[in-house]
C-alpha positions, 0 to 999 in steps of 0.5 A: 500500500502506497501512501496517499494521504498528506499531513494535512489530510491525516489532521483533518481526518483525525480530527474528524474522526475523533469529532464523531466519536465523542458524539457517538459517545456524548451526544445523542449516542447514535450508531452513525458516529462510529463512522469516525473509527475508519477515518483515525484508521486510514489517517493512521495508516496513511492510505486511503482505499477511496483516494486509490480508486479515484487516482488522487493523493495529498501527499506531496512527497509521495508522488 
């Protein structure tokens, strides 16, 4: 797996991700928060299988 996401893209995603879950857990507790998980995932990893599909990448030094 070629990395395809760039730093910026890994904060936001992170961030994002987190975001969901804390509403999944503190908000109105709805199974739809839990979406955050495979955003943290795939900035963690740092590929994402959609990019891949698309042909895009945000990660300068990697292309």
């Amino acid at each position: 797996m070629e990395k395809n996401i760039g730093s910026v893209d890994k904060i936001l995603r992170i961030l994002v991700g987190l975001a969901l879950i804390a509403l999944a857990v503190v908000g109105p507790q709805i199974v739809w928060g839990w979406i955050g998980v495979p955003f943290i995932l795939i900035a963690l990893f740092g590929w994402c299988p959609i990019y891949k599909i698309l042909g895009v990448s945000s990660c300068k030094s990697c292309n």
